[in-house]
N, C-alpha and C positions, 0 to 999 in steps of 0.2 A: 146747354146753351148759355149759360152762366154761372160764377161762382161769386158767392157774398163771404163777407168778411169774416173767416172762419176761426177757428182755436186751434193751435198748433197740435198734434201729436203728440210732438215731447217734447220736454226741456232739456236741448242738448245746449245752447250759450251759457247759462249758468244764471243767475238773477238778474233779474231786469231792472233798469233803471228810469228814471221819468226825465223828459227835456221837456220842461213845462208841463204838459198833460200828454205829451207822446210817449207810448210805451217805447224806447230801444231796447235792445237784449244787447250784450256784453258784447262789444267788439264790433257792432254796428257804430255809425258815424251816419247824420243826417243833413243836408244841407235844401237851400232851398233855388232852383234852376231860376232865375227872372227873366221873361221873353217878353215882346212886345204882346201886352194882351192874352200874359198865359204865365202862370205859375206853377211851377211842376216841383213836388216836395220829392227829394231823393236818399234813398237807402242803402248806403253803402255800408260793403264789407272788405276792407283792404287786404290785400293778398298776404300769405302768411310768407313768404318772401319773394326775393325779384324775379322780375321774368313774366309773370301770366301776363297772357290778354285781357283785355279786356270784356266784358259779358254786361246784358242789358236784362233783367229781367220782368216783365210786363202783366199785368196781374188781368184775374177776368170783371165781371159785371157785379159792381156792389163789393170786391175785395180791395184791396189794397197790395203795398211793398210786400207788408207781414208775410204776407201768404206765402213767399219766398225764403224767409230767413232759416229755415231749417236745411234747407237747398244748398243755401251760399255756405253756410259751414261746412258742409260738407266737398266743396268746393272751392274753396278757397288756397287750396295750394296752386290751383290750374288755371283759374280767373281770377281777375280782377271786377268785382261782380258790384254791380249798382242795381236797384228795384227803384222804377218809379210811380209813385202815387199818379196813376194818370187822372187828367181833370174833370173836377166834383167828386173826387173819391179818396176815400184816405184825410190826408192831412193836405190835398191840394183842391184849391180855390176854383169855382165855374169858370171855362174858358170865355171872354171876352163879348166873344157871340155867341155863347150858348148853342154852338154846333157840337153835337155827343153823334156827330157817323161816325161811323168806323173809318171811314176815307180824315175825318179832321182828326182823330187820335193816329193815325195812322201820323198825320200832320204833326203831330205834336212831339212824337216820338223822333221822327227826322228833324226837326227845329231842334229839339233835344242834344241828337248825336252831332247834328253841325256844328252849334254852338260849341258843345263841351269839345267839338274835335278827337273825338273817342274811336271813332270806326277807322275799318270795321270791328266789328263787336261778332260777340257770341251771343245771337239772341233767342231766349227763353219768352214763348207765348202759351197763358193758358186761356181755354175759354174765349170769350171776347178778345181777350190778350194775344190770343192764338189769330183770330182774324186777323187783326191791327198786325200781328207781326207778320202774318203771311202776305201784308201789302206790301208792308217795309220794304220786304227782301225782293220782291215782285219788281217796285217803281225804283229802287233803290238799291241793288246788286252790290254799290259799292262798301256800302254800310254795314254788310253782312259777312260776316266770315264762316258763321256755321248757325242752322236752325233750330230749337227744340221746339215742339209743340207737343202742347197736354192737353188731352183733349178738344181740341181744337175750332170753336163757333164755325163751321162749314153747311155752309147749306146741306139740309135735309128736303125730301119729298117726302116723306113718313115721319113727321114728329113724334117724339116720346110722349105720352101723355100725363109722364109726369113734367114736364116741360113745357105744358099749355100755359099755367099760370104764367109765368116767366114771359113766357109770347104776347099775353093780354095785355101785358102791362102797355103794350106800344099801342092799345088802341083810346083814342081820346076820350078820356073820364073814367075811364076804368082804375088809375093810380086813385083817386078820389075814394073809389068806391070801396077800394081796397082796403086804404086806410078807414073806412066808417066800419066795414066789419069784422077789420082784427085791431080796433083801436080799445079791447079791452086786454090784448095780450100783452102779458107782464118782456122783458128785453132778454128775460130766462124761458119763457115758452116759443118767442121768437127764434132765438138762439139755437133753442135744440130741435126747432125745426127745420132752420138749415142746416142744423150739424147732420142730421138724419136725411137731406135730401142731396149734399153733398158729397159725405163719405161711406164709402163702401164698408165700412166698420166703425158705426159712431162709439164703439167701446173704447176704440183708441185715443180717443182724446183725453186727455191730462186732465184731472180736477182746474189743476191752477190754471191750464190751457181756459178749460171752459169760461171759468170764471173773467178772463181778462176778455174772452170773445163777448161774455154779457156786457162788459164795461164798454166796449168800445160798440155796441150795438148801441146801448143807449146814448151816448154821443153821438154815434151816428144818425141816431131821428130825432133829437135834437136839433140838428141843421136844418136849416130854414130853406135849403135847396135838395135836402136827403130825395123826395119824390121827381122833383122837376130830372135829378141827375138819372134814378133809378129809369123813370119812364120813358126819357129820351134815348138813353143808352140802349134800351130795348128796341126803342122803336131804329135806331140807327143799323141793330142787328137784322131785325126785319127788312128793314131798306137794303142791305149789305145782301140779304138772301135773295133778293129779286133782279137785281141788276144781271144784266147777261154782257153779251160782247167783250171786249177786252178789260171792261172792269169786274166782271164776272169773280167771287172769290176760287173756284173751278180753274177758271182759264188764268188767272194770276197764278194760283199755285203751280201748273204747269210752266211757268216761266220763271220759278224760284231755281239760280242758279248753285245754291248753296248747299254745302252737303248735309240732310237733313233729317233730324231723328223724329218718330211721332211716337207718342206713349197714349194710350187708352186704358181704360179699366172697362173691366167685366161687369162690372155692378152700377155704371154713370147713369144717372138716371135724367140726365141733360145730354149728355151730346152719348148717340146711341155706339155700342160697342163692334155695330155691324159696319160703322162707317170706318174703320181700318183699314178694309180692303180698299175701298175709291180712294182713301189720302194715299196711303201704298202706292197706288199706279198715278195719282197725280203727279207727285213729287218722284221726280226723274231718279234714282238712284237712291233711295230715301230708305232708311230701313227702321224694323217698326219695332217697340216694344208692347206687349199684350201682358196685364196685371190681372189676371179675374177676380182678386180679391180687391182691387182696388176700385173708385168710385170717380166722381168727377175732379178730385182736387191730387191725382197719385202722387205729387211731387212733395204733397204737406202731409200724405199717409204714408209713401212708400221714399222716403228722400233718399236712405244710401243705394236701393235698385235705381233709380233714375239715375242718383251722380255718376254711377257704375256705368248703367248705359253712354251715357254723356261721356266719361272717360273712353271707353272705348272707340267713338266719334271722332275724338280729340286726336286721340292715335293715331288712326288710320286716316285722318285726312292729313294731318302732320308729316306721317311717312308717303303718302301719297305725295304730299308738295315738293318733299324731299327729292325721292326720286323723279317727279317729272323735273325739278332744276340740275340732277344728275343726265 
């Protein structure tokens, strides 16, 4: 049901460089979106020549751009690919009103593509990112050109129970209390306890990976809104599980017109591996990719099987467009 700011796998950019105290990785470009009442920090990687579309990539609960950058290199001949920090996360500022639903990111996301005039886009959701995108495409057909989703925040009637804490956090004083009993855990015990609740193989993570996920964790609670972001975000996903009728995340997905890939892992220990099948028949013509060594973040474990899948997408909806203009 979420993904927190995790350590890359590999180092395929090549060494990092610092924009002030933001980590970018080689061939990344940052800028920053200004809306009325909303700052959205952006992660781009410019296409390595002309031609791609454009791509949107949207991170889950507690992650950030990063979680993407292994993705867009590997991607980068086909899209023109942006990650945005959504807000209170990352390097981007609490929205205005301190609304963290999924329906106001959803918001934030479409203010985003308006402005910059980018759609439609290729949009990438994981986790949270994955709800937020599957409204997108939902209330906003035109903004979409094609969907990915990684594991995808969808309502469950059987939670995982390694995903209760995650769920808690949305109930009043429970962020508080959380902090009183892990407020002796060093940003390195933290660390490798999301890296072991997120990836289906925490071997995979890179020494120097690791180490930059501890650097930016402690940054991370450092922020003087790090709880208020985490607990509302939660509790926005719980609100997002409850709603039915046509805002319903169920009855939205069946109205996503876009041709749309889902990726799951066998080992996610947040969004359950049995939920494949119900996204499968949600999403009208959708097809699936299944990773069983992979966990809830595949796209930062497994990035060239995903960009693979993705290319394939890309293909056959391309020649699909073709021929129906023939």
């Amino acid at each position: 049901m979420s993904s927190t700011e995790l350590p890359g796998v590999r180092t395929t950019t090549g060494p990092s460089s610092q924009v002030g105290a933001v980590r970018v990785a080689e061939g990344e470009q940052l800028r920053t979106a200004v809306l009325p009442g909303l700052e959205l920090t952006v992660r781009s990687r410019p296409p390595s020549g002309p031609g791609p579309a454009p791509a949107l990539f949207v991170h889950g609960l507690g992650g950030s751009s990063t979680n993407w950058s292994d993705l867009m290199v590997h991607l980068e001949d086909v899209v023109d690919g942006e990650a945005v920090d959504l807000p209170g996360f990352g390097w981007s500022p609490p929205p205005a009103d301190r609304d963290y639903s999924v329906t106001a990111m959803a918001r934030a996301v479409i203010r985003h593509l308006d402005a910059a005039d980018r759609g439609p886009v290729h949009l990438f959701g994981n986790s949270l990112g994955g709800a937020v995108s599957t409204r997108v495409a939902a209330v906003r057909p035109d903004l979409v050109r094609t969907l990915t989703l990684v594991s995808p925040a969808l309502p469950e009637l059987r939670v995982q129970r390694s995903a209760v804490p995650t769920a808690l956090l949305a109930v009043p004083g429970m962020a508080a209390l959380f902090g009183r009993l892990t407020r002796g855990l060093t940003a390195e015990e933290r660390t490798r306890g999301v890296t072991d609740l997120c990836y289906g193989d925490p071997s995979r993570v890179t020494a120097e990976g690791f180490r930059h996920a501890v650097e930016e964790m402690e940054r991370r609670m450092a922020l003087p809104y790090f709880w208020e972001a985490m607990t509302r975000s939660s509790r926005g996903i719980v609100d997002a599980y409850t709603l039915g009728g046509q805002h319903g995340l169920w009855r939205q997905a069946q109205r996503v017109l876009a041709p749309t890939l889902l990726v799951y892992g066998g080992r996610d220990q947040l969004v359950s591996y049995r939920m494949a099948r119900k996204a499968g028949a949600a999403f009208r013509g959708s097809r699936l990719l299944c990773l069983p060594e992979a966990g809830h973040v595949a796209m930062m474990e497994y990035p060239e099987v995903v960009a693979n899948a993705f290319r394939e997408l890309l293909h056959d909806t391309d020649r699909e467009t073709e021929d129906g203009r023939g």
